[in-house]
N, C-alpha and C positions, 0 to 999 in steps of 0.2 A: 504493500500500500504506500500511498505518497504521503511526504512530509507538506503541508501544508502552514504559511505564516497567514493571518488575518489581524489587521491592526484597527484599532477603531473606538470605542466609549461602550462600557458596557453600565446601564442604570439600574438603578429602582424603580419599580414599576407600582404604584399605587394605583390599583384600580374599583372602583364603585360596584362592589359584588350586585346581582341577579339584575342586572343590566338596569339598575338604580341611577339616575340623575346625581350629578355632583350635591347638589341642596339638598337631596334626600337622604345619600348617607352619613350614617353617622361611622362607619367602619371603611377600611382597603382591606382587599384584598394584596397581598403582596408576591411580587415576583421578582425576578433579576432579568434583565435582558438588553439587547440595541444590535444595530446593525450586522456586525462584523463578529460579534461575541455568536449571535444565531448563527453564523453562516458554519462556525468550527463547533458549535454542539452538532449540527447536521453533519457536519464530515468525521466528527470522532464518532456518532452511529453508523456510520457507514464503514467505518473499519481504518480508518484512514489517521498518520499523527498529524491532530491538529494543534495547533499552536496560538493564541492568541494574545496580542500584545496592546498592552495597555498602562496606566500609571491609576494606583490606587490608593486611598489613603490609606494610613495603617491602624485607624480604629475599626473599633468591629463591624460596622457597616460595610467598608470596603470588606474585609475580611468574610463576612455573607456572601458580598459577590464573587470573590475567591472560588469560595465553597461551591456556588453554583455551578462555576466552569467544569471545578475536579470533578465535580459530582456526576456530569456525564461524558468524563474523560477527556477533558478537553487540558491539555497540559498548558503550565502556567508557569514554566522556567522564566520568560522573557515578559514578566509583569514588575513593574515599579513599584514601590511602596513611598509613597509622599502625598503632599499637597493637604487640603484641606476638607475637601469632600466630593463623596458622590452625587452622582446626578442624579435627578428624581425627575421624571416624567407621571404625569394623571392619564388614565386612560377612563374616559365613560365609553361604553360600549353603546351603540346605536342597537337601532332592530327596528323593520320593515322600512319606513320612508325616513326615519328620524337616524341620520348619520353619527359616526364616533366620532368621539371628541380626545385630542389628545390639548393636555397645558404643559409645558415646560419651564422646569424648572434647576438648571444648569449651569447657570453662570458661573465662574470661578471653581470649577469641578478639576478635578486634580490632571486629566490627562488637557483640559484645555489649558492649564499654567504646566504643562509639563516643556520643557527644555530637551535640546540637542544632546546633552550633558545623560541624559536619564536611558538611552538609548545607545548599543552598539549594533549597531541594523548590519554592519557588514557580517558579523558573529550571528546575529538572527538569520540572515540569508544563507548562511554555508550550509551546502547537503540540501535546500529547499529544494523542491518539485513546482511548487505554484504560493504566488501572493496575492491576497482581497483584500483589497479596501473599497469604501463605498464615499459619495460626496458627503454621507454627513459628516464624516470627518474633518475636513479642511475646511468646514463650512464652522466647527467649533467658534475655533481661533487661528488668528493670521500665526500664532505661534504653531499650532497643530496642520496647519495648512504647509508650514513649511517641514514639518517633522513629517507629512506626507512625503512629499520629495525627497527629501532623504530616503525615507523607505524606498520607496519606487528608483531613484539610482542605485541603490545596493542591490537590490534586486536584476538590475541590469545587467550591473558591477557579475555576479553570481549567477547570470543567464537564467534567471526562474522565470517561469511564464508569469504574469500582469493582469488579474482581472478584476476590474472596474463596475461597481452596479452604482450608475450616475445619482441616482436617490436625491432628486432633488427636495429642502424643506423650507419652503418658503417663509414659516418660523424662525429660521435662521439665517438667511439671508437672498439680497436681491439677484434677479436674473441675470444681470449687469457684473453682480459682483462676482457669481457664479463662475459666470465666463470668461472673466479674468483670468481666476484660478483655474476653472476646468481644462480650457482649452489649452494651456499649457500643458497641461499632466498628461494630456490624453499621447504625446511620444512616449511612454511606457508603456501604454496599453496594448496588451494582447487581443482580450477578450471582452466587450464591453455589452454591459448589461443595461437595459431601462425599460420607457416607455416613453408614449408618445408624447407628455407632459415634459419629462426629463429632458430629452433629447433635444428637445424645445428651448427648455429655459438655461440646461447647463451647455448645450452647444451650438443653439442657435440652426439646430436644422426641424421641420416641421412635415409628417408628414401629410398626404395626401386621402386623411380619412378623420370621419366627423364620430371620433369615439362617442362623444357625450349621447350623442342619437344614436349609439349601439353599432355605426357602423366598425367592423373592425376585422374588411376585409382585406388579406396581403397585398392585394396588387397596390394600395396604397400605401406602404409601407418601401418597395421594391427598390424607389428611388434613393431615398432617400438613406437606407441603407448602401446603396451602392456609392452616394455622395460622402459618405460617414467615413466609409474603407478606404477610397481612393485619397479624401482629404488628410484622415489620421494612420493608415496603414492596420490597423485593425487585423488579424487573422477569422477573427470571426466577432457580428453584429447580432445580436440576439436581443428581441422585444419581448417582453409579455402583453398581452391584448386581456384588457378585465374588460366585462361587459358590467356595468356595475346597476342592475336593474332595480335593485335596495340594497340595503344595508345587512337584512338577510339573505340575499339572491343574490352571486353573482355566475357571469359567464366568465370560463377562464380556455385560454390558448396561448400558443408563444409561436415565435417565429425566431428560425436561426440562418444566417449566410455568411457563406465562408471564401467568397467569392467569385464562386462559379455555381451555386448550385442553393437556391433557396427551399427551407422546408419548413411548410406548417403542421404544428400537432395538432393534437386530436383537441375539440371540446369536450370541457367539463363544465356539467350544471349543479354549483354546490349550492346546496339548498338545506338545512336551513345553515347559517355560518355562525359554528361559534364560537371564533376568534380569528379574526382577519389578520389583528397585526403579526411581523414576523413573515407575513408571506411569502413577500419578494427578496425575503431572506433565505426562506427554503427551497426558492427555485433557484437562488446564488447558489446553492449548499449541492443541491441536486445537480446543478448544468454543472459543475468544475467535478464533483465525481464522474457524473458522463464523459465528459470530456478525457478523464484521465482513464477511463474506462470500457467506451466503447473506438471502434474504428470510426462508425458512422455518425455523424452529428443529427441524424433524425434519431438515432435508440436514445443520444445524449438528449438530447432535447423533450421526449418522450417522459424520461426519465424525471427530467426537470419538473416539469409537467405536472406532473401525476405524486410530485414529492409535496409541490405548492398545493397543490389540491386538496390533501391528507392535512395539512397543517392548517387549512383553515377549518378543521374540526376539533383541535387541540388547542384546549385551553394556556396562557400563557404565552410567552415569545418563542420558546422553542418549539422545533419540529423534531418530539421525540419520538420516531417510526424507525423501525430498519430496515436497511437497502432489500432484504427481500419481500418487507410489504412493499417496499415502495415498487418492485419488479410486480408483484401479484396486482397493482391497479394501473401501470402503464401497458400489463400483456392483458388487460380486458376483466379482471374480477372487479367489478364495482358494486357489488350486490350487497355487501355488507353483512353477508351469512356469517353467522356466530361462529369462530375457526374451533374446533372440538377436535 
């Protein structure tokens, strides 16, 4: 199995148990989770050494988050202990027409005041297979934005593949600003991950399909992928396409090209959803095992697929499945019979 590095913020998750309104509860529910810490619990279920990197404080709260990672093998050699505190995001969970609400609350969180000094990325890259980061990272702070680059040269430095899921959070910063940063990063990029929002706001390309009305057929997409490859060198352009018909309904598909050869998966109708976030964390988790796994990038993509799909029936930020459920609902068991 591959040595995988993912770098990124991992939080506190307070969220409004039985999908209660913030003014209603009086209780959280509590979890750990964020971008790039989902993507390596997904790849230590799948067999794989995941690695995540990150700067935490050293009172007990970080110390929880710690715990979270070990706890589904996710290795924690190249984590920091400093600063001042974790990050805390609210999550209210939506249901039917009435959307989830996240509130952040982050500011001064130990990996955003984290320094050059707290990281030796050339020692993290040695013996790597592959590296994920996602844009909410550099999206922190102009200090984390630059400890991006870092990683992503080292990474070069040490020939590991590069994948990117653009995530754009308009929470945290403008389109404008986005593209400062992104567009520069994207010369490390291998493999880059989004949607048609992301694509948009962190690199300024837009495709030719009106998601919000449900359209979200490829040949809109075709261009604009091929404008992505040619401008940043890309090996492979990979979308996910949500149909987001409520908040408990959605359509889900992906789209991958690798330069000569585009492929759509299969639709899923996840109904009813309960827990969306994390998603496009577990189609990151799912596409780089594919990748590292299959020949063909339609099994990987398949694969991706049908991993995001599973995860939005799992409560919390993680997608805790393994790699052979996630084989039993990409080769067609969708039925949901009780396994005996």
């Amino acid at each position: 199995m591959a040595r995988i590095i993912t770098f990124g913020e991992i939080m506190l998750r307070l969220s409004s148990p039985d999908r209660k309104r913030f003014v209603q509860s009086d209780s959280f529910d509590v979890v750990y989770g964020g971008g790039e810490a989902n993507v390596a619990v997904s790849l230590a279920n799948y067999g794989h050494e995941a690695y995540f990197v990150t700067k935490l404080p050293k009172h007990e709260i970080g110390q929880c988050a710690l715990n979270a990672l070990r706890r589904y093998g996710v290795h924690t050699d190249f984590i920091c202990r400093g600063g001042n505190r974790l990050g805390i995001y609210y999550l209210e969970s939506g249901s039917a027409m009435r959307p989830s609400k996240v509130i952040y609350d982050r500011a001064g969180s130990s990996i955003a005041e984290a320094t050059a000094e707290d990281f030796d990325f050339d020692k993290i890259m040695e013996g790597a297979d592959w590296f994920h980061w996602s844009g909410i990272t550099p999206a922190i702070s102009d200090t984390a934005a630059e400890l991006t680059k870092l990683a992503c040269e080292a990474a070069k430095r040490h020939h590991v593949t590069v994948s990117c899921d653009l995530n754009f959070r308009k929470k945290l910063w403008t389109s404008e600003k986005a593209q400062s940063i992104m567009r520069p990063l994207m010369k490390y990029v291998d493999v880059c991950i989004g949607n048609e929002e992301d694509a948009k706001l962190c690199l300024g390309f837009s495709p030719k399909a009106d998601v919000e009305a449900g359209n979200t057929d490829a040949e809109g997409y075709y261009d604009i992928f091929k404008g992505m490859k040619q401008e940043f060198g890309f090996k492979y352009v990979v979308s996910t396409l949500r149909e987001s018909i409520s908040a408990s309904h959605n359509g889900w598909k992906a789209l991958i090209y690798n330069g000569k050869e585009f492929y759509q998966s299969k639709h899923y109708e996840i109904l009813p959803i309960v827990d969306r976030v994390g998603g496009g964390d577990s189609f990151s988790g799912g596409l780089i095992h594919g990748l590292l796994t299959y020949k063909d990038q339609a099994k990987a993509l398949e694969f991706a697929v049908a991993a995001s799909a599973l995860k939005h029936t799992i409560p919390g930020d993680f997608n805790m499945v393994s790699k052979e459920e996630v084989e039993n609902l990409a080769g067609g068991d969708a039925s949901g019979r009780v396994q005996r």
